[in-house]
mmCIF file of the C-alpha atoms, coordinates in Angstrom:
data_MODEL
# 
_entry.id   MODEL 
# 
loop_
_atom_site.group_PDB 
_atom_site.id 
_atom_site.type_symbol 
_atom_site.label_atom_id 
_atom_site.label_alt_id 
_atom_site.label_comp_id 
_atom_site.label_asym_id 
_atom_site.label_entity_id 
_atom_site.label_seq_id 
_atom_site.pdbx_PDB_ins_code 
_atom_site.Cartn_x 
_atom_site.Cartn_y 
_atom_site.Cartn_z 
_atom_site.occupancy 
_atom_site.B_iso_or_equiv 
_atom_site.pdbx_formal_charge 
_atom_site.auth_seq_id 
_atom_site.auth_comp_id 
_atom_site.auth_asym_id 
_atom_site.auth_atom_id 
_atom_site.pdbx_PDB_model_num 
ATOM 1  C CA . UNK A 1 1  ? 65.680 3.445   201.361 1.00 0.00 ? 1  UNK A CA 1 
ATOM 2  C CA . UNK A 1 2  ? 63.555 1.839   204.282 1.00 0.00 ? 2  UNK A CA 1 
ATOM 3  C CA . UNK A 1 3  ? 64.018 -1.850  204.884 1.00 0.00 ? 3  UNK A CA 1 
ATOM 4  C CA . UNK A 1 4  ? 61.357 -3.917  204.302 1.00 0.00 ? 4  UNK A CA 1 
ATOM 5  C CA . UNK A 1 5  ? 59.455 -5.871  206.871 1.00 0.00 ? 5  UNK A CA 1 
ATOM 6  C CA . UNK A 1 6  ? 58.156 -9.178  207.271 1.00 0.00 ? 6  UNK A CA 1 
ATOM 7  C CA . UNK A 1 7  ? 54.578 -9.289  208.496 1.00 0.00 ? 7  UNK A CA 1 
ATOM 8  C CA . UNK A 1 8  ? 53.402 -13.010 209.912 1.00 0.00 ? 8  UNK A CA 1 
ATOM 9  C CA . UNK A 1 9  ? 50.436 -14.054 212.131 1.00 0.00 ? 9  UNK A CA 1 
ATOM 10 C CA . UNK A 1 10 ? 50.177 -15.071 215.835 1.00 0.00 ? 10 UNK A CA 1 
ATOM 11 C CA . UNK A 1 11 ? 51.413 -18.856 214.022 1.00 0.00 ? 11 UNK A CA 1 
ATOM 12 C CA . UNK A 1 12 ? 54.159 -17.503 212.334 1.00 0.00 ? 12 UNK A CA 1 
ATOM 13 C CA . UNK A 1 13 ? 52.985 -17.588 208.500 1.00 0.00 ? 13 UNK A CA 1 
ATOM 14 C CA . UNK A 1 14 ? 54.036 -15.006 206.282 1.00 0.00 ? 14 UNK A CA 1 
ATOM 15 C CA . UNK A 1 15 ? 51.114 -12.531 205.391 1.00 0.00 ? 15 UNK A CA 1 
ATOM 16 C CA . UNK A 1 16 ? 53.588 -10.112 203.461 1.00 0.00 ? 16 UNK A CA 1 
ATOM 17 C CA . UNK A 1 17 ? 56.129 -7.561  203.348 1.00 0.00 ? 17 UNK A CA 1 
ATOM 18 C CA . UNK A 1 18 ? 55.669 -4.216  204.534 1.00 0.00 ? 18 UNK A CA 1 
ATOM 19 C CA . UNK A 1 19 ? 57.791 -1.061  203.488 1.00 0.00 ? 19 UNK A CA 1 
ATOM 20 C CA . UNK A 1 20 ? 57.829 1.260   205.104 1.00 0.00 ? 20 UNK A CA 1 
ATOM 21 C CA . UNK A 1 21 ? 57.373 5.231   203.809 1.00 0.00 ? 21 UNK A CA 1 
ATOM 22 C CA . UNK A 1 22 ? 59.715 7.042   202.294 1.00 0.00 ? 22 UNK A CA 1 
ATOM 23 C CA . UNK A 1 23 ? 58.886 10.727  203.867 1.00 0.00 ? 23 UNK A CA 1 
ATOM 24 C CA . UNK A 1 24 ? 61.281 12.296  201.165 1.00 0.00 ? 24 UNK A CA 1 
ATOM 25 C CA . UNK A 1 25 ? 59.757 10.438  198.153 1.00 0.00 ? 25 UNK A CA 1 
ATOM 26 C CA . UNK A 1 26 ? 56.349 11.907  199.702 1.00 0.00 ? 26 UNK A CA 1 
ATOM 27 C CA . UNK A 1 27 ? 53.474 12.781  196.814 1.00 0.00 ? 27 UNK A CA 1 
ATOM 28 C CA . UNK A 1 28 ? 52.001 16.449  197.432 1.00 0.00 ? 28 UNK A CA 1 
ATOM 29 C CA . UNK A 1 29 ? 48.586 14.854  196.774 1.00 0.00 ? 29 UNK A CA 1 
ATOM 30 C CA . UNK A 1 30 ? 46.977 18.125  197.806 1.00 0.00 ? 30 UNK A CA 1 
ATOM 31 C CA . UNK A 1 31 ? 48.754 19.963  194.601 1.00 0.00 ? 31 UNK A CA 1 
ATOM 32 C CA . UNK A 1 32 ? 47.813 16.820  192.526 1.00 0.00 ? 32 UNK A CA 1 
ATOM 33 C CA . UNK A 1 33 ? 44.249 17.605  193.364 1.00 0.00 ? 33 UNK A CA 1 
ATOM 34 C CA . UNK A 1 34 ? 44.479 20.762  192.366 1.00 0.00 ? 34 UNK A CA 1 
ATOM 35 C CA . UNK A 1 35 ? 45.187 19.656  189.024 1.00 0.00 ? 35 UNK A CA 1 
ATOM 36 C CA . UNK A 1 36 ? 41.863 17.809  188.384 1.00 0.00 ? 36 UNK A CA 1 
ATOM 37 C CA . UNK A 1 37 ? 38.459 18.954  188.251 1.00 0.00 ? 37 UNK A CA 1 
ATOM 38 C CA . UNK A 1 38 ? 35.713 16.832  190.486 1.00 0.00 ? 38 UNK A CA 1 
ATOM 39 C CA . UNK A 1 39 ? 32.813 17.607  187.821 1.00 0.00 ? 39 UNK A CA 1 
ATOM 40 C CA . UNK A 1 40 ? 35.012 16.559  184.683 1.00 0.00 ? 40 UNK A CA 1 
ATOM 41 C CA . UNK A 1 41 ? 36.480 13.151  186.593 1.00 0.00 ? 41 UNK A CA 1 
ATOM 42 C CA . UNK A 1 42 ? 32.440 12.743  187.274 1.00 0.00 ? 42 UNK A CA 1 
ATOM 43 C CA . UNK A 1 43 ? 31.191 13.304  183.747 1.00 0.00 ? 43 UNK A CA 1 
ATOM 44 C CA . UNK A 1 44 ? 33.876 11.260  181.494 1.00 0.00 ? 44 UNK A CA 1 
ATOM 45 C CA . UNK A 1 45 ? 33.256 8.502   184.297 1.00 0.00 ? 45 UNK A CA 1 
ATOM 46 C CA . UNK A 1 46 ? 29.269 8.863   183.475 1.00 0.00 ? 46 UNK A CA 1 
ATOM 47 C CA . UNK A 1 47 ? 30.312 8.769   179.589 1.00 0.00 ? 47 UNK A CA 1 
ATOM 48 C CA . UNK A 1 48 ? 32.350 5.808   180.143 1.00 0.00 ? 48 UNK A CA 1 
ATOM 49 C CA . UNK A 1 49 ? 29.468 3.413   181.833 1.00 0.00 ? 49 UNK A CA 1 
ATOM 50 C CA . UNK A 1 50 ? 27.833 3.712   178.453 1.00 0.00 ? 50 UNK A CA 1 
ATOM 51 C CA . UNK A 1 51 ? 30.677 2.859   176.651 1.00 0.00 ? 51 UNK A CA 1 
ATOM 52 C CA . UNK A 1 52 ? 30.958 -0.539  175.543 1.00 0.00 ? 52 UNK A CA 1 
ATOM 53 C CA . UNK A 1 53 ? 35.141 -0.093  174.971 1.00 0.00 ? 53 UNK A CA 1 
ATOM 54 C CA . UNK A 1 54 ? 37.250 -0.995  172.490 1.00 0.00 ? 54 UNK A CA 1 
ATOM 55 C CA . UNK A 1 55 ? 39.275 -4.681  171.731 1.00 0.00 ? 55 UNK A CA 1 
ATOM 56 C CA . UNK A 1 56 ? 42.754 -5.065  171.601 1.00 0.00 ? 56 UNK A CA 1 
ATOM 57 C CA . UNK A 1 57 ? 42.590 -5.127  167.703 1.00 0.00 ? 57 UNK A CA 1 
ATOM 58 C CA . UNK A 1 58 ? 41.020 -1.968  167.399 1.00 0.00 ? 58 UNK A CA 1 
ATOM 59 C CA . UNK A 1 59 ? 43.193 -0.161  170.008 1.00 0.00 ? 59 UNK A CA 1 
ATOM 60 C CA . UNK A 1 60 ? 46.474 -1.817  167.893 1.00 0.00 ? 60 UNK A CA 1 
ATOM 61 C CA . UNK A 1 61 ? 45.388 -0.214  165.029 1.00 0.00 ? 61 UNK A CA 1 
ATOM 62 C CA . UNK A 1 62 ? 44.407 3.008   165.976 1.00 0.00 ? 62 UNK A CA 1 
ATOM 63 C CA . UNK A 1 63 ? 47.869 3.355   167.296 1.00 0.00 ? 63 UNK A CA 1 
ATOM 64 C CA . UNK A 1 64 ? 49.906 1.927   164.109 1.00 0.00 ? 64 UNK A CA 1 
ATOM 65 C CA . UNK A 1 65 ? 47.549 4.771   162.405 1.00 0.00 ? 65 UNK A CA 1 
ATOM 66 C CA . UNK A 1 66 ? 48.628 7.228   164.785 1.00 0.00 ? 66 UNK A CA 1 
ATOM 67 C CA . UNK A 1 67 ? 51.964 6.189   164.107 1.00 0.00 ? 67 UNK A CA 1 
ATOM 68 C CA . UNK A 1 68 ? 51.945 6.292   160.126 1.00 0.00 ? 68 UNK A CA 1 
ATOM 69 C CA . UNK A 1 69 ? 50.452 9.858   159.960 1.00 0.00 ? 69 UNK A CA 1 
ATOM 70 C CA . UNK A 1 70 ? 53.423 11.130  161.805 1.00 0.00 ? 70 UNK A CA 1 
# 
């Protein structure tokens, strides 16, 4: 596993940590993409501006619903 770095400015105050890369924990992102289509990822993002969402109530018990009908 790569070490992780300390990044700091010219004054010496800590900014963060870097890590760096793992090249054998790599994603393929180019076979990723291939698993997606552009024009569906557009339209469902479209759809979603005009949806007002749900609460946290209504997502809770949509799932306990879920889970009784199993």
């Amino acid at each position: 596993m790569p070490q992780q770095i300390e990044v700091r400015d010219s004054g010496g105050k800590l900014l963060g940590y870097f890590i760096p890369a793992d090249p054998d924990a790599a994603v393929p992102y180019a076979k990723l993409r291939k698993l997606f289509d552009r024009d569906e990822l557009k339209k469902r993002k479209k759809r979603a501006r005009n949806d007002p969402g749900r609460t946290l109530d209504q997502i809770m018990d949509r799932l306990h619903r879920r889970e009784k009908d199993r």
